[in-house]
C-alpha positions in Angstrom: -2.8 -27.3 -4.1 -3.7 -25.8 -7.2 -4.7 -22.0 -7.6 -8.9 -22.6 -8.0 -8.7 -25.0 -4.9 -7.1 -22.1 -3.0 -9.4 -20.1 -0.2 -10.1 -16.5 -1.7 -12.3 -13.4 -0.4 -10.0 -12.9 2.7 -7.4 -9.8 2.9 -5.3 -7.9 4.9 -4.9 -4.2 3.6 -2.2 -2.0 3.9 -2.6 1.7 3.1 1.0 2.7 2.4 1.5 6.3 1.9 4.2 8.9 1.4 3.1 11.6 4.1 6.2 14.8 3.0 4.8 17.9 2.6 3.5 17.6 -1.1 1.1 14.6 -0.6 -2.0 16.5 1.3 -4.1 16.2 -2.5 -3.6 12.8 -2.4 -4.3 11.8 1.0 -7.7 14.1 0.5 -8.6 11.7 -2.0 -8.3 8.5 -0.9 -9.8 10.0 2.1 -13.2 10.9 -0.1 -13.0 7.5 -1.8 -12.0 4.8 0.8 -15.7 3.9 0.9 -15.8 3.3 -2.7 -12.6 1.2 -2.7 -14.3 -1.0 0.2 -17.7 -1.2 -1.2 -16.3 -2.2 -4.5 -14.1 -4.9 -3.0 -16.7 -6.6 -1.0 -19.9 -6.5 -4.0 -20.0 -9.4 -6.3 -21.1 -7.9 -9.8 -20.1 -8.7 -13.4 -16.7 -6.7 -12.7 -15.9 -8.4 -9.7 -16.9 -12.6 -9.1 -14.3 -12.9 -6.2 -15.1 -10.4 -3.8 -13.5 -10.0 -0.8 -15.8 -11.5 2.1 -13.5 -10.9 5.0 -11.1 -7.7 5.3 -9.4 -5.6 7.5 -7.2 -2.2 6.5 -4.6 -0.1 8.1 -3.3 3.1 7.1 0.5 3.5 7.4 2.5 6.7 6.7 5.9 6.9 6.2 8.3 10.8 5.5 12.0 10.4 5.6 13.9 8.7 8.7 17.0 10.8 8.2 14.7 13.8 8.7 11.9 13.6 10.4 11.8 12.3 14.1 8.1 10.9 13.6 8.9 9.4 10.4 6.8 6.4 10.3 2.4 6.4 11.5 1.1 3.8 11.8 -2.7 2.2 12.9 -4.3 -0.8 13.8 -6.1 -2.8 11.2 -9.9 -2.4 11.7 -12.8 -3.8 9.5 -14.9 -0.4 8.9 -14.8 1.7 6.3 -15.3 4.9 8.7 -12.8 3.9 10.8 -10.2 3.5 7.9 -11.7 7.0 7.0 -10.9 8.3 10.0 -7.1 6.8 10.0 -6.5 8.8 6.6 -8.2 12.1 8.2 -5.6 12.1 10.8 -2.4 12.0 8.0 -1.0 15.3 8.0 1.4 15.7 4.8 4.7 17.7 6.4 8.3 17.4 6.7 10.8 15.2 4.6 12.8 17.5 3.6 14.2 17.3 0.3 13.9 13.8 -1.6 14.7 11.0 -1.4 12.0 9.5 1.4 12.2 6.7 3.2 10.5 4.0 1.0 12.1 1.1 1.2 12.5 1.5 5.7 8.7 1.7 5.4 8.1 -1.5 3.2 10.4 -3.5 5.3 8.8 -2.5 8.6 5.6 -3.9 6.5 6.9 -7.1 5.4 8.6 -7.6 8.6 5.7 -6.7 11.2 4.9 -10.0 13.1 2.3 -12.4 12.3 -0.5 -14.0 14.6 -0.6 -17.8 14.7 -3.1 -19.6 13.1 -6.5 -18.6 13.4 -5.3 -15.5 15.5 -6.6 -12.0 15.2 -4.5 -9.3 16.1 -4.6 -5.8 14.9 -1.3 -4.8 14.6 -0.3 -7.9 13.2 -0.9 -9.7 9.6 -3.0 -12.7 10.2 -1.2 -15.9 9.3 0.1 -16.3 5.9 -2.7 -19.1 5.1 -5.4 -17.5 6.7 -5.4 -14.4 4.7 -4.0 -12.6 1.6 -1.7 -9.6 2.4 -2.2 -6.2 0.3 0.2 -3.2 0.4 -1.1 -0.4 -1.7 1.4 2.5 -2.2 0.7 6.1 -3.0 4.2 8.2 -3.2 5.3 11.0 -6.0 9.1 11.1 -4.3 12.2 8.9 -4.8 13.9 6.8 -2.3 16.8 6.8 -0.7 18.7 3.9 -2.2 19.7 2.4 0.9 18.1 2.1 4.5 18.9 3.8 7.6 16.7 2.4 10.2 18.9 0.3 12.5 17.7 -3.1 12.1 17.9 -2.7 8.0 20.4 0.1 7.8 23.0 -0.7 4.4 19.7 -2.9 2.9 18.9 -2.2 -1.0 15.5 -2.5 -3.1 16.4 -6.1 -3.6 16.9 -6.7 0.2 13.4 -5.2 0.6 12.1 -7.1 -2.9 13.0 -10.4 -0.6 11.4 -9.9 2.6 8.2 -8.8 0.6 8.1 -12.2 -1.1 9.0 -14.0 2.0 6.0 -12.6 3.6 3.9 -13.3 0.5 2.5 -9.6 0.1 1.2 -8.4 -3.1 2.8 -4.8 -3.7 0.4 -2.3 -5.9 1.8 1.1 -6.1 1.0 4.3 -7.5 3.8 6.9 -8.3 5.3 9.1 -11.2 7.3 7.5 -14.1 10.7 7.3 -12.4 13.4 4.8 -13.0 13.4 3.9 -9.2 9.8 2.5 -9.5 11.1 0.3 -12.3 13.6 -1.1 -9.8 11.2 -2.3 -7.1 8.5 -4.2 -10.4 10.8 -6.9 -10.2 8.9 -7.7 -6.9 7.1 -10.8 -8.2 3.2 -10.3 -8.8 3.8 -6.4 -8.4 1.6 -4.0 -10.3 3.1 -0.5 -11.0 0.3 1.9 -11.7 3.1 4.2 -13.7 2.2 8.3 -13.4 2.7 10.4 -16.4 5.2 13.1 -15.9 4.2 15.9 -18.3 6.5 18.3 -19.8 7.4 21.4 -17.5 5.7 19.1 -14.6 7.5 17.7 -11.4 6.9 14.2 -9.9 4.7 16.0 -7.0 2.7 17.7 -9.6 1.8 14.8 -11.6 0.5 12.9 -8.6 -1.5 16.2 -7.3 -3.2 16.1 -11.0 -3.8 12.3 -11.1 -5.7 12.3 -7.8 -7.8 15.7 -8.4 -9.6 14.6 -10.8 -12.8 13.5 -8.5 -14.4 11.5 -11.1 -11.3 9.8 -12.5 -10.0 8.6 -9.2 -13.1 7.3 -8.0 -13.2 5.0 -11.2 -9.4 4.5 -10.1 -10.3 2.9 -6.9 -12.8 0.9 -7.9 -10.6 -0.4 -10.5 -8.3 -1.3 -7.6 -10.7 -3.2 -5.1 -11.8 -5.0 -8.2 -8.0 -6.2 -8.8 -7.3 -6.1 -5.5 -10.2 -8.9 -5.2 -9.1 -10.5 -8.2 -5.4 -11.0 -7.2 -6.1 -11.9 -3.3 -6.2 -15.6 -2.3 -5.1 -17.1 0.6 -2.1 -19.6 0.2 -1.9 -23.1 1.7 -0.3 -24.3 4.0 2.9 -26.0 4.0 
């Protein structure tokens, strides 16, 4: 089946965000912009001809599993902009530690959580990999710890990880400062690395604070998402 014969406008969203200690500016924002982002996927305008007709998003946070006892929150998926609203109002950023987080245990507990059967609705699962395009969208300022540590990946590497995202056919945008780590996990096919400046006399944290406190900026930032976001998502067919 080619490409343009494929079914689009139907998405599963993950919200997948770093939730240490230094991340309360950014979880503010996408907070005060989540409508945005959802009205902007779902309009059909000169910016966006595929829009996304069917959605539903989750919120999942993740600190670091060798330090935190509650180091992974997660929500259902719902199809409501409040309600996805109200999942980000209840991230609190804390704990962590010192970096590195616990990146890569979060994106494999993504790409491994179960999916429904066909034509099932389930919300804590993906919907079937033909009935719906899966989304992660990452906002982190931190490293990560180079290998996992939760028990059913523990000794897994980026590339472990970069295989069970394409397995489960998810298309990884993420947000984070220019580190060499970030270059690691690009060579997820059909990744987009939305690369944060690190300006001289700046830390990693800092550059992420800046990026998302900028009201006016990062609202044009999220629409700019839900319009790639809508551009990108297509459902694939079935084998």
């Amino acid at each position: 089946m080619s490409e343009s014969k494929k079914v689009r406008g139907v998405a599963d969203i993950v919200f997948l965000i770093d939730v240490t200690g230094s991340m309360q500016p950014c979880i503010d924002a996408l907070r005060d912009n989540i409508r945005t982002f959802i009205d902007t996927l779902s309009t059909s305008d000169a910016n966006n001809s595929n829009p996304i007709k069917d959605w539903r998003g989750r919120v999942i946070g993740y600190r670091d599993h060798k330090h935190d006892d509650e180091w992974l929150v997660q929500f259902p998926f719902v199809r409501d902009a409040t309600e996805l609203k109200g999942q980000l109002s209840k991230l609190q950023a804390q704990g962590g530690g010192d970096e590195p987080e616990s990146l890569l245990d979060a994106l494999y507990m993504v790409s491994t959580c179960p999916q429904g059967s066909k034509g099932e609705v389930d919300e804590l699962k993906w919907r079937y990999f033909s009935d719906a395009s899966r989304v992660v969208v990452l906002f982190t300022d931190a490293t990560y710890h180079a290998k996992m540590t939760i028990p059913e990946a523990a000794g897994g590497d980026v590339d472990d990880v970069i295989n069970h995202l394409t397995t489960s056919k998810i298309l990884l945008t993420y947000f984070a400062p220019n580190l060499p780590c970030y270059d690691e996990l690009a060579k997820l096919p059909k990744s987009a690395f939305e690369c944060i400046d690190i300006e001289p006399g700046m830390a990693p944290h800092q550059a992420l604070s800046a990026f998302t406190s900028k009201p006016e900026s990062f609202t044009k930032t999220m629409e700019k998402l839900a319009r790639s976001v809508s551009q990108s998502a297509f459902v694939p067919p079935a084998n």
